[in-house]
C-alpha positions in Angstrom: -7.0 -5.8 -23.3 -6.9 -2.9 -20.3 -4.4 -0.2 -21.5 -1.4 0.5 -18.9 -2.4 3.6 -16.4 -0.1 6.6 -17.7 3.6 6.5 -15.9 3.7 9.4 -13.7 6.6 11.4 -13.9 7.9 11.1 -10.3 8.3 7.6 -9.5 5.4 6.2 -6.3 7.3 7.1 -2.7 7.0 4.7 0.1 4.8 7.8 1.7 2.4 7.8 -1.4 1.7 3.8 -0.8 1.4 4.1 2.6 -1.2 7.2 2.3 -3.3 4.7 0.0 -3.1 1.6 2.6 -4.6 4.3 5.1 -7.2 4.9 3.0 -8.1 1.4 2.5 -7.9 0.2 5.7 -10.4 3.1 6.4 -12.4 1.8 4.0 -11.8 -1.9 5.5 -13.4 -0.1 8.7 -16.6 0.9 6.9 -16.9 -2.5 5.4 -16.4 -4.4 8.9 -19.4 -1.7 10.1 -21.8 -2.5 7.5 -21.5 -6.2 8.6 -19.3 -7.1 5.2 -17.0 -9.2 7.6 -15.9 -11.2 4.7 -15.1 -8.3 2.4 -13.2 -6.6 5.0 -11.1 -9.4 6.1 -9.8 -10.0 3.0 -9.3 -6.6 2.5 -7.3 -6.2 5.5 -5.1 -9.8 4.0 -4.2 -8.0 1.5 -3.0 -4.5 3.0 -1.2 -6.9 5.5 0.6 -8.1 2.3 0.9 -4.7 1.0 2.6 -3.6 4.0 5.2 -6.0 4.3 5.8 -5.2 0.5 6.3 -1.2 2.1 8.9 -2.1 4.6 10.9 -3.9 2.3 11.1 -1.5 0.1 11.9 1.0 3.0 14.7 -0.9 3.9 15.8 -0.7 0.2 15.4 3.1 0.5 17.7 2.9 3.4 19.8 0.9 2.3 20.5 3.1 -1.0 20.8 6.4 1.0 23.2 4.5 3.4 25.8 3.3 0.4 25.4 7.3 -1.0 26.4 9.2 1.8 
């Protein structure tokens, strides 16, 4: 069984995971140039998926600071 990454000591920011979706979606480019059509599309499905996932949990950001202040 994998052992669990360590738990960083700031929680992930929407900014981080949308930093990382850049840089896949840069490496969905390369794969799309090499003629990996099928590896790139489904790479770009999933950071699709992964940014929907991000804007919800923007709005949930926004939605926290909004009831703070």
């Amino acid at each position: 069984m994998p052992k669990k990454p360590p738990t960083p000591e700031e929680p992930t920011s929407a900014a981080d995971i949308e930093r990382s979706i850049q840089a896949l979606n840069r490496l969905a480019e390369r794969l799309w140039g090499e003629d990996r059509v099928a590896e790139a599309k489904a790479l770009l499905d999933a950071l699709d998926a992964l940014n929907r996932a991000l804007d919800r949990i923007r709005i949930g950001e926004s939605r926290r600071a909004a009831t703070l202040h």
